[in-house]
N, C-alpha and C positions, 0 to 999 in steps of 0.2 A: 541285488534285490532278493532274489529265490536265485536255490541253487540247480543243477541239470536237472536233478532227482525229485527235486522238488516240482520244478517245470514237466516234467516226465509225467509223475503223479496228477498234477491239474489238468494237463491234458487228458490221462484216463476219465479222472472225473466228467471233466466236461463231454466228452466223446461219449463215453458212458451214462453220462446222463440224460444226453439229447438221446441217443436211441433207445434206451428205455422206459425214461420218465422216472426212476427209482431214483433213491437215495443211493450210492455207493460206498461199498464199506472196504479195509484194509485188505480181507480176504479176497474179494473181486480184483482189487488192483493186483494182489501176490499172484496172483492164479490165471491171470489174463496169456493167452498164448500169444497173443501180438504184441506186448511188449513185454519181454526179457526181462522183468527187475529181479535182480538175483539178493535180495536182502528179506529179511521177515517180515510179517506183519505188524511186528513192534514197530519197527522201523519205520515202516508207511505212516504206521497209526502217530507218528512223535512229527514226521514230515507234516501230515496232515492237519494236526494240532499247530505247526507253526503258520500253516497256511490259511488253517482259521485266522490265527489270532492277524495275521494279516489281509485280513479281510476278503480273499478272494476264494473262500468255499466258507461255508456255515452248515450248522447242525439243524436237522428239523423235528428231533428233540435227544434227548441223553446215551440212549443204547442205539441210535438210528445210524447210517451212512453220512456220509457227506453230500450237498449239492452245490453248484456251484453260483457264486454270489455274484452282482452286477460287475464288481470289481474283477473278479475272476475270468468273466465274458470277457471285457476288456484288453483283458493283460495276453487271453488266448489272443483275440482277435489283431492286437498291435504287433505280440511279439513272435506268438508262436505261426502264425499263419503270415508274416512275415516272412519269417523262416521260408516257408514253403514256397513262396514267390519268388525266393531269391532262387531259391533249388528246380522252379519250375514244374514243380509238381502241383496236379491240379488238385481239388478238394471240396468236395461237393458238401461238407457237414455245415458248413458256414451256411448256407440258407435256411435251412433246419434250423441251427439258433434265432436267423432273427425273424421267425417266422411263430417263435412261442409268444404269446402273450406278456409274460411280463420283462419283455426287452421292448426299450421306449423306441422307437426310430428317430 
């Protein structure tokens, strides 16, 4: 479906997005100290673009960041915080998300 880097990527956005509220852009993801992506901004920015077209981040207009789309909540919440269940690591961000308005319950 998406590749690590790509899963890597969605996870900053989303992380990034709940505790900011901002859009997030290629340089925030490059420059982040908690996650290590050792590849350019290009690179994010071509990542990011497939993850639009995959519906799980969208633009909230042309020169903006990314945010992450309902589809993108999902795919955190099924696969990537799966993950962490299985690892036993706890994760408090998950209430944060569905505590924003436009996540349905």
């Amino acid at each position: 479906m998406i590749s690590p880097r790509q899963k890597l990527i969605l996870k900053v956005i989303i992380e990034e997005f709940v505790r900011s509220n901002e859009p997030v852009g290629s340089n925030t993801i490059v420059n982040s100290p908690q996650f290590s992506l050792k590849v350019s901004s290009a690179t994010v920015r071509n990542d990011m673009m497939e993850l639009e077209q995959k519906g799980f981040i969208e633009k909230t207009h042309s020169s903006s960041g990314r945010i992450p789309a309902e589809e993108g909540y999902r795919f955190y919440v099924k696969e990537i915080l799966a993950e962490r269940d299985r690892s036993k690591e706890s994760f408090p961000m998950i209430d944060a998300i569905f505590e924003r308005d436009f996540i349905s319950r």
